[in-house]
C-alpha positions as CSV (number, residue, x, y, z in Angstrom):
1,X,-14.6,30.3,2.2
2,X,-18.2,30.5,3.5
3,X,-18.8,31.0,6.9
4,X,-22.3,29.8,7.9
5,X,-24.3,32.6,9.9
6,X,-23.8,31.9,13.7
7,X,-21.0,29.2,13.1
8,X,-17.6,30.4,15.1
9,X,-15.1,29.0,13.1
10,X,-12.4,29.6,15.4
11,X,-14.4,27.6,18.0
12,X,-14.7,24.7,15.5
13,X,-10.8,24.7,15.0
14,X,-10.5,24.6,18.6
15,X,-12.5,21.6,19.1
16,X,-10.0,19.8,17.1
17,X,-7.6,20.1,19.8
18,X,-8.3,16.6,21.2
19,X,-8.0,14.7,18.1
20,X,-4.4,16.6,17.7
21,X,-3.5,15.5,21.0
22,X,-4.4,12.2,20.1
23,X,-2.3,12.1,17.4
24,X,0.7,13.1,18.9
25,X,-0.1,10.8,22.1
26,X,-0.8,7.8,20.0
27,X,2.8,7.5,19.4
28,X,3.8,8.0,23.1
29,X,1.3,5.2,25.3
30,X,1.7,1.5,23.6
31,X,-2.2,1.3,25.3
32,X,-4.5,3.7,23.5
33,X,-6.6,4.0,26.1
34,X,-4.8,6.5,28.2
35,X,-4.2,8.6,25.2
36,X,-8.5,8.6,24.7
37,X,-8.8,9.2,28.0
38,X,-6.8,12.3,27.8
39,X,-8.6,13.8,24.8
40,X,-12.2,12.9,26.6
41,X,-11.2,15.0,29.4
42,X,-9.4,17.8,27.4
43,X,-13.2,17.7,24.7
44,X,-14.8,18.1,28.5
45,X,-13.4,21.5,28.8
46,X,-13.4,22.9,25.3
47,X,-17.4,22.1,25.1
48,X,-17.7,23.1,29.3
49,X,-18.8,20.0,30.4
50,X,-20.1,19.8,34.4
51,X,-19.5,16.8,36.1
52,X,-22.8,15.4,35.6
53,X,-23.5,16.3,32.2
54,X,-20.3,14.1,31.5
55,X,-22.1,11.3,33.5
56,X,-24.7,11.6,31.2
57,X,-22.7,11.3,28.0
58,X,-20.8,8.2,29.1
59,X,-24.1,6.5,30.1
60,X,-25.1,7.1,26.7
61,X,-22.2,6.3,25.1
62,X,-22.9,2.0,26.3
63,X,-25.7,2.4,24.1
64,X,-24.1,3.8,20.8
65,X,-22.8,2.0,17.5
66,X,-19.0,2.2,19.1
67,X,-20.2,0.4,21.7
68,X,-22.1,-2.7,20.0
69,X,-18.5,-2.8,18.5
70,X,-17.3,-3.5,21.4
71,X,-19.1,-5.8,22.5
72,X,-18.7,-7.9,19.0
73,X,-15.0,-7.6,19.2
74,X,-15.3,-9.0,23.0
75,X,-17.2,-11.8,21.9
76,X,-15.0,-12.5,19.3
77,X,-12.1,-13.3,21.5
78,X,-14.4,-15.4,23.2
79,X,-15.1,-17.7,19.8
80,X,-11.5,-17.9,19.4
81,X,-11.0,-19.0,22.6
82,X,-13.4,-21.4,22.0
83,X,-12.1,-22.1,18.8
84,X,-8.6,-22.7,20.2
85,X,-9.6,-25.5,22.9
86,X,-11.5,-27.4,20.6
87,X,-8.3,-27.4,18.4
88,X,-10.9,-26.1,15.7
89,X,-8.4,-22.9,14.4
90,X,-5.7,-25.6,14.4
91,X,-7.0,-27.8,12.1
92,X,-8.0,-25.4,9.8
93,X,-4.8,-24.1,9.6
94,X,-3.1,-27.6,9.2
95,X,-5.7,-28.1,6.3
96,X,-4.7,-25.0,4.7
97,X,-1.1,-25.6,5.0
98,X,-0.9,-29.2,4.1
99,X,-3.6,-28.8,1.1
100,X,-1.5,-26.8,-0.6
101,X,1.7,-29.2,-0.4
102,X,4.8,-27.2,1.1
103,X,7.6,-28.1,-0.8
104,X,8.7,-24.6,-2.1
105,X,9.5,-21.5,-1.1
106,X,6.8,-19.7,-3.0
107,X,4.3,-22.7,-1.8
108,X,5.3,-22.0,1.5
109,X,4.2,-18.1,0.9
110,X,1.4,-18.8,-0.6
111,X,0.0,-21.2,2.4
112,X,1.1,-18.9,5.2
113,X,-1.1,-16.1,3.5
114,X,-3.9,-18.1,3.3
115,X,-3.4,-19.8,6.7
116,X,-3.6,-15.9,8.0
117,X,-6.5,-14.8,6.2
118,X,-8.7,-17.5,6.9
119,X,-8.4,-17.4,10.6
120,X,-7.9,-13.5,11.4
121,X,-11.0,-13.7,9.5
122,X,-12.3,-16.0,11.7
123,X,-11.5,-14.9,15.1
124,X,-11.8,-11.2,13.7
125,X,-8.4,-10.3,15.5
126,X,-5.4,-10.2,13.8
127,X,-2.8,-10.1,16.5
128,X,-5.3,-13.2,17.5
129,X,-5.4,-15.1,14.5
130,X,-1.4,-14.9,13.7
131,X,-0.2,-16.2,17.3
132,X,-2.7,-19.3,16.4
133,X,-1.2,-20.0,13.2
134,X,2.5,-19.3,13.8
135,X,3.8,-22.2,16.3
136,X,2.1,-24.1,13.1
137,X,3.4,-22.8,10.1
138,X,7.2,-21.6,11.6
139,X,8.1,-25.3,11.2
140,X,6.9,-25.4,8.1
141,X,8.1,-21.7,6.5
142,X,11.6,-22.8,8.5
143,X,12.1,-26.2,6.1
144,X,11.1,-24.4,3.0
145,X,13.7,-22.0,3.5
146,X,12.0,-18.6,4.1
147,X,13.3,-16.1,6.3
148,X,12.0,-14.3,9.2
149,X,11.7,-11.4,7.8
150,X,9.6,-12.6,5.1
151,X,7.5,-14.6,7.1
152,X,7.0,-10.9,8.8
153,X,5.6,-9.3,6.3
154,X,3.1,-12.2,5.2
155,X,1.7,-12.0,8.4
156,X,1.2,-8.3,8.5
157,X,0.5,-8.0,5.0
158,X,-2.2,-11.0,5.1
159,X,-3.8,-10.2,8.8
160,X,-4.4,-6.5,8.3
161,X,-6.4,-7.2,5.1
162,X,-8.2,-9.8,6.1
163,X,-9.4,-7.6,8.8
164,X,-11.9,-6.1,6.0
165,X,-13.1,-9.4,4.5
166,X,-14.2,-11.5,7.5
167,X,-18.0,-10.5,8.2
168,X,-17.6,-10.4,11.9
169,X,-14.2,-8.0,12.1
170,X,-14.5,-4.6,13.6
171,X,-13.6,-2.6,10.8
172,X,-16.5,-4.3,8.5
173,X,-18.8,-4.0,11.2
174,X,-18.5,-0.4,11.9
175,X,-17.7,0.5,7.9
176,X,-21.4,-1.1,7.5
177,X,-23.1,0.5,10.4
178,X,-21.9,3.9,9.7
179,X,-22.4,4.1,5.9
180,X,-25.2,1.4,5.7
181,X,-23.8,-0.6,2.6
182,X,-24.9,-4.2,2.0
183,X,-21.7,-6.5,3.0
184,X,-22.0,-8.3,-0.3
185,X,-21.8,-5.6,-2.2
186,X,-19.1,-3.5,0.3
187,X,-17.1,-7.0,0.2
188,X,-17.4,-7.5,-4.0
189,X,-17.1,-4.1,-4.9
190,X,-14.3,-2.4,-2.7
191,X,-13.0,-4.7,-0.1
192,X,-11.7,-7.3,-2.4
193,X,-10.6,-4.9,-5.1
194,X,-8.4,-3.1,-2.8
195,X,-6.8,-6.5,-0.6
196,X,-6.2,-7.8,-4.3
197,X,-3.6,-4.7,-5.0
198,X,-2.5,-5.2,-1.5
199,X,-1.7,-9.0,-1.6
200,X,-0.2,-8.8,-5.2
201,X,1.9,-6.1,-4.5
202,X,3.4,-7.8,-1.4
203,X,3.7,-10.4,-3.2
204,X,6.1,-8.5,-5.4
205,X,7.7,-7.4,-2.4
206,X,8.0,-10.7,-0.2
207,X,9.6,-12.2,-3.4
208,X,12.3,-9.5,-3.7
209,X,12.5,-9.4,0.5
210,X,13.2,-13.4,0.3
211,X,15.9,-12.8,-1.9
212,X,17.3,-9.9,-0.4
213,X,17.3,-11.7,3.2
214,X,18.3,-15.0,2.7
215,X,20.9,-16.1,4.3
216,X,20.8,-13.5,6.3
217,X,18.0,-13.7,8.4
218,X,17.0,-17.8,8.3
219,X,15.6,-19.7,10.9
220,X,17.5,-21.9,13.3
221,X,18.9,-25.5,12.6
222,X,16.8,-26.5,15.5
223,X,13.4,-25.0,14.5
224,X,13.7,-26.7,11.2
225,X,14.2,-29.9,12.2
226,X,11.4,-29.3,14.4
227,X,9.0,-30.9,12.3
228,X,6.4,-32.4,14.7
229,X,3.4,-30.5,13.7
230,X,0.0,-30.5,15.0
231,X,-2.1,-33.2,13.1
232,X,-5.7,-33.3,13.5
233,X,-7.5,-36.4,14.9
234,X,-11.0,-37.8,13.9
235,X,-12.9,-35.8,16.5
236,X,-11.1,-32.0,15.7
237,X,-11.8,-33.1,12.2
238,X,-15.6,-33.8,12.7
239,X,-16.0,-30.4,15.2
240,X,-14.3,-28.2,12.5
241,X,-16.5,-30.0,10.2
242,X,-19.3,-28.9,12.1
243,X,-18.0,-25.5,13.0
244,X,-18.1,-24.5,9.4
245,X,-21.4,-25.7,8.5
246,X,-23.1,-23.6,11.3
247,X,-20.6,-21.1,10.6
248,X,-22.2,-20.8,6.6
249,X,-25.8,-21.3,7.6
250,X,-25.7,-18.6,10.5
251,X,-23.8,-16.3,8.3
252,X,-26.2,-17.2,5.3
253,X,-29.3,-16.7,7.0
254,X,-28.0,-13.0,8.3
255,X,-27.3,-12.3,4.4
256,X,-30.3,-13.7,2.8
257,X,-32.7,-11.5,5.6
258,X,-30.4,-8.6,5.8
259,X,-29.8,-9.1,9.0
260,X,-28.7,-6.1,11.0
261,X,-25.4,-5.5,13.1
262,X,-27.2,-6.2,15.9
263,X,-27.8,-10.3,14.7
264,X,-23.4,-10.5,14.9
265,X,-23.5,-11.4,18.6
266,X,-26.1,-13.7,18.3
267,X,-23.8,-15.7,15.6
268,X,-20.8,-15.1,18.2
269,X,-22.8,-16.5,20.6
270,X,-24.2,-19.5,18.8
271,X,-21.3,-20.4,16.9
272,X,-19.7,-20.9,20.7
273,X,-22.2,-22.9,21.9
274,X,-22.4,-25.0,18.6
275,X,-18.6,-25.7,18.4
276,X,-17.9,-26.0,22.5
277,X,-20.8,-28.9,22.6
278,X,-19.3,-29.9,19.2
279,X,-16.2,-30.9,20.4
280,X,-17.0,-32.3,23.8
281,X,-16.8,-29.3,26.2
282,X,-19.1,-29.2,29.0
283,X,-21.6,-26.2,28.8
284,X,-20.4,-24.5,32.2
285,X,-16.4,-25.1,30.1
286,X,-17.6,-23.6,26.8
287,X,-19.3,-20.3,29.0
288,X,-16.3,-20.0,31.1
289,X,-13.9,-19.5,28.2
290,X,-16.2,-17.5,26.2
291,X,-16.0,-15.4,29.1
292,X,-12.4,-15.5,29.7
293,X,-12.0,-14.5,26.2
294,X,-14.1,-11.6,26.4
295,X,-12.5,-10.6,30.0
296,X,-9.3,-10.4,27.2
297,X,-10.9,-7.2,25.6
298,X,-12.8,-5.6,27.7
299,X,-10.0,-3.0,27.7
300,X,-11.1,-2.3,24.1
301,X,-14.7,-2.0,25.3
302,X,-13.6,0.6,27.5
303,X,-12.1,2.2,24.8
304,X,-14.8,2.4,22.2
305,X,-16.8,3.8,25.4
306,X,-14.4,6.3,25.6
307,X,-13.9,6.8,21.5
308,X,-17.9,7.5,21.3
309,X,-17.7,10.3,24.0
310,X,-14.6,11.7,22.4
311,X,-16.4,12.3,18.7
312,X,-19.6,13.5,20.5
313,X,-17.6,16.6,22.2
314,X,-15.6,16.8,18.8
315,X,-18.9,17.1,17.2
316,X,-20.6,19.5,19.8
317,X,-17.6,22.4,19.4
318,X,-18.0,21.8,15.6
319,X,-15.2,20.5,14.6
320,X,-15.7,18.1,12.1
321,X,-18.1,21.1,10.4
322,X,-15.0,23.6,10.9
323,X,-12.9,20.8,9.0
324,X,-15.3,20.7,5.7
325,X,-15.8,24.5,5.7
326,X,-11.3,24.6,5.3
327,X,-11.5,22.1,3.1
328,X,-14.3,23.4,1.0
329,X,-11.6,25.3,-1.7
330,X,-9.9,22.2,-2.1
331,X,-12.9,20.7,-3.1
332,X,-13.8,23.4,-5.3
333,X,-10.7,22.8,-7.3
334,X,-10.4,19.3,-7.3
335,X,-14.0,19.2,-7.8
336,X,-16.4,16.7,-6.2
337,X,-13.9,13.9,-7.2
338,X,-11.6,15.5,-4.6
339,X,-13.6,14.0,-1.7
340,X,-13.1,11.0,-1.4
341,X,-9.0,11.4,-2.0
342,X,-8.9,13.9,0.8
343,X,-10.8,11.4,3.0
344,X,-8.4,8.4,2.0
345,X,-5.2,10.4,2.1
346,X,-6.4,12.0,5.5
347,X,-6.7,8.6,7.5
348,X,-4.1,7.1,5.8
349,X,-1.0,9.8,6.9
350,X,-2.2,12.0,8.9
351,X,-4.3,9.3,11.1
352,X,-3.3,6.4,13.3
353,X,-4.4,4.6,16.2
354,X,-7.1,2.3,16.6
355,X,-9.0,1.4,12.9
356,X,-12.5,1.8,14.6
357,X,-11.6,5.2,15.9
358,X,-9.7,6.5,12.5
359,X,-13.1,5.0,10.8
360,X,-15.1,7.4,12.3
361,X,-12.6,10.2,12.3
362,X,-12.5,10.3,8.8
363,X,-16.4,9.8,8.1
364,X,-17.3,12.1,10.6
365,X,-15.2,14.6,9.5
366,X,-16.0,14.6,5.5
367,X,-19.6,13.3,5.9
368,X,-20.9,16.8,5.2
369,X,-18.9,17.0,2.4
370,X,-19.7,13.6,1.1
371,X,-23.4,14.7,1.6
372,X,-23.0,18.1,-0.1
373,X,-21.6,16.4,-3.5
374,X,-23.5,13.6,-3.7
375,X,-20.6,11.0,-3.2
376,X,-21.6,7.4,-4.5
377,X,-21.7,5.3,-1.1
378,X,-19.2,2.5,-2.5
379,X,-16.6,5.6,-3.3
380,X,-17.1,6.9,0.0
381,X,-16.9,3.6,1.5
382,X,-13.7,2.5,-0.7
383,X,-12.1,5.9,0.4
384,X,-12.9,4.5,4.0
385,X,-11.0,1.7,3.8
386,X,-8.1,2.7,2.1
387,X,-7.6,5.3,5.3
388,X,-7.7,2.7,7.7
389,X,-5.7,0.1,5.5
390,X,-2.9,2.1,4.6
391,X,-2.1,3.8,7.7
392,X,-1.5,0.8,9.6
393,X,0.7,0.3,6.5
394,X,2.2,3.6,6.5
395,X,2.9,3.9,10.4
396,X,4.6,1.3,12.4
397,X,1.7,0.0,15.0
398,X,1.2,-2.4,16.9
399,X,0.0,-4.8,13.7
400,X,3.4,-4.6,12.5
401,X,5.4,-5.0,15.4
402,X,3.2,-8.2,16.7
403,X,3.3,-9.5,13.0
404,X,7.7,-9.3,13.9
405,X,7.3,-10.9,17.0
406,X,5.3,-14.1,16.0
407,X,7.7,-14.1,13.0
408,X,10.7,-14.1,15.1
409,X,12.1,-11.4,13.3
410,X,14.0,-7.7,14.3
411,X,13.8,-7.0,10.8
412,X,11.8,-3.3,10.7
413,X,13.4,-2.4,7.1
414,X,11.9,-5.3,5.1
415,X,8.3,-4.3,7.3
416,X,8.4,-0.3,6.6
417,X,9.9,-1.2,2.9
418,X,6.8,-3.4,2.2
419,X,4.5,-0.5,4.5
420,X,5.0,2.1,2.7
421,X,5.0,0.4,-1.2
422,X,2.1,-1.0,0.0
423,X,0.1,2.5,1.5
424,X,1.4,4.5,-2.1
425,X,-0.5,1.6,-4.0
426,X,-3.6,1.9,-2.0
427,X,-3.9,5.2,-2.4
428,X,-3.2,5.2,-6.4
429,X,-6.2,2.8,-6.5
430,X,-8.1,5.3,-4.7
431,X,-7.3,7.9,-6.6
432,X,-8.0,6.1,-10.0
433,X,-11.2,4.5,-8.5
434,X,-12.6,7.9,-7.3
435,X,-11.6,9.4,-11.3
436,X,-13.9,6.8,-12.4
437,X,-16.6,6.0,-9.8
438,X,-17.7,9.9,-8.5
């Protein structure tokens, strides 16, 4: 094991101290800001931060990538609150659901999951998109004769892939800004490839979870005679109509000039504007939802505020180099092929927290690496979002738990039992993607 000349080591190891606390406090505080908060302030006195110079850091940190995140995620909530009073995410939904023809259970399955991937994809939030969808399709799953804890896992399954399709969700937008991939080819080449062994194998799972729970854990005589369901009118129809032609061109235009992350708000913004007006909200009503939906997450603004100073004193006690320096025999080994596995398998169990955080975690910490071996970008990139999709797979979060909740369900067996099948076939792809593609 090399030692670069001047490099303390020991130092390095100690700077990793915050992001061990972390960690451990992840599990303790439901909010993950307090738990940030207390590694910020822990990396202030590994690195010897004075008062001011930690005034200066924070200040800088509104103008970093983590921050623009942000931001996006804020405005996000503020298009779905838009999209909610115009009855827009409804409709969609109905469309979806109805399309299909619900008159089985596998039916049923199959329209939930697409009912949750097309808005969490939409709104960019999963916890978001679900409790849109759910007072919709509950009904619905209820009279086909699925059980809550079915309808459990489709939601979690669904919601936390989707989170890497849609172009506007935080983990796409910060997997693009910190390895600079094209989303086409990031979306083509490794996001679907991974949510298709995701969604097939819960569908193996739901099928044998349906089976298992029937009977056991159904829905109420009440809910499924509750059949009244939302039904679009002519205006919803002709605003979602609307909201999805804007929403191609705007999203078009970005891909066809290779529009930057910076161009996201601007669709945020417009697509508000566009859909509000659309469907007969006055332009003082369409900014003051937008607004209240961004009020919504401004506690995840203060987050990523506090996420970006966190890596910066992680990075200036040399952490993430004291990481690639342990982890250099491994790689010599496993060879350059190693890499990426290490990276995947690192987020993935010994991560957890919020995606955007693990994200950088992981690339900041095997970056030199990755560098140093001459990793193909869509390895690297694949490697990336296998360690933020299978942790939130692997360890119960908050995904899981509001995915329950909307379900109606206490069933946390049939959740970790499709988890953790899940997370092992992730990884399996990772590791046969990385044989083939480093």
């Amino acid at each position: 094991m090399d030692v670069p000349a001047g490099f303390n080591l020991w130092y390095g190891l100690l700077g990793l101290l915050p992001l061990v606390v972390y960690v451990i406090l992840i599990f303790t505080y439901k909010d993950p800001v307090p738990t940030t908060l207390i590694a910020v302030v822990l990396g202030a006195i590994i690195t010897q931060q004075s008062v001011f110079s930690f005034g200066d850091v924070l200040v800088k940190s509104t103008g970093s990538f983590l921050a623009l995140v942000g931001l996006i995620i804020m405005m996000g909530r503020g298009l779905g609150e838009i999209l909610t009073a115009t009855r827009v995410s409804h409709t969609i939904v109905h469309k979806i659901v109805y399309g299909i023809g619900v008159n089985t259970e596998k039916k049923a399955m199959a329209g939930i999951m697409l009912a949750s991937i097309t808005i969490v994809a939409l709104l960019g939030t999963m916890a978001g998109g679900n409790a849109v969808i759910a007072p919709i399709v509950l009904p619905i799953a209820a009279a086909a004769g699925l059980t809550r804890s079915t309808v459990g896992v489709l939601f979690h399954s669904s919601g936390e892939e989707v989170l890497i399709l849609g172009p506007f969700t935080p983990p796409v937008v910060t997997l693009i800004g910190l390895t600079g991939v094209a989303y086409g080819e990031m979306l083509l080449k490794a996001a679907l490839p991974v949510t298709v062994v995701t969604l097939v194998t819960t569908w193996f799972m739901v099928n044998r979870i349906q089976i298992s729970t029937k009977g056991l854990n159904d829905y109420e005589l009440e809910l499924k005679d509750d059949l009244e369901v939302f039904r679009p009118a002519a205006k919803e129809l002709r605003t979602t109509a609307i909201f999805i032609a804007a929403f191609i061109v705007m999203v078009g235009c970005g891909m066809f000039w290779e529009a930057k992350t910076t161009y996201i708000p601007v669709v945020m913004l417009g697509l508000s504007l566009i859909t509000g007006l659309a469907g007969g909200l006055s332009l003082s009503r369409v900014i003051e939802l937008f607004i209240k939906g961004m009020a919504g997450n401004m506690n995840l603004y203060f987050l990523f505020l506090l996420l970006e100073v966190f890596m910066n004193f992680m990075e200036q006690a040399g952490a993430f180099k004291a990481v690639a320096i342990l982890m250099q025999p491994l790689v010599n080994v496993g060879g350059k092929v190693a890499v990426p596995i290490m990276g995947g398998i690192t987020g993935a169990v010994g991560l957890t927290g919020a995606t955007v955080a693990v994200m950088k975690m992981v690339n900041d910490m095997f970056l030199p690496l990755v560098r140093q071996y001459g990793i193909p970008t869509l390895t690297w990139v694949t490697a990336l979002i296998v360690a933020t999709r299978a942790t939130n797979f692997f360890h119960p979060g908050s995904n899981m738990f509001s995915s329950m909740g909307f379900a109606q369900s206490q069933d946390m067996r049939s959740m970790i039992k499709n988890g953790w099948t899940v997370a092992f076939m992730q990884i399996l792809f990772l590791i046969v993607f990385s044989f083939l593609f480093t």
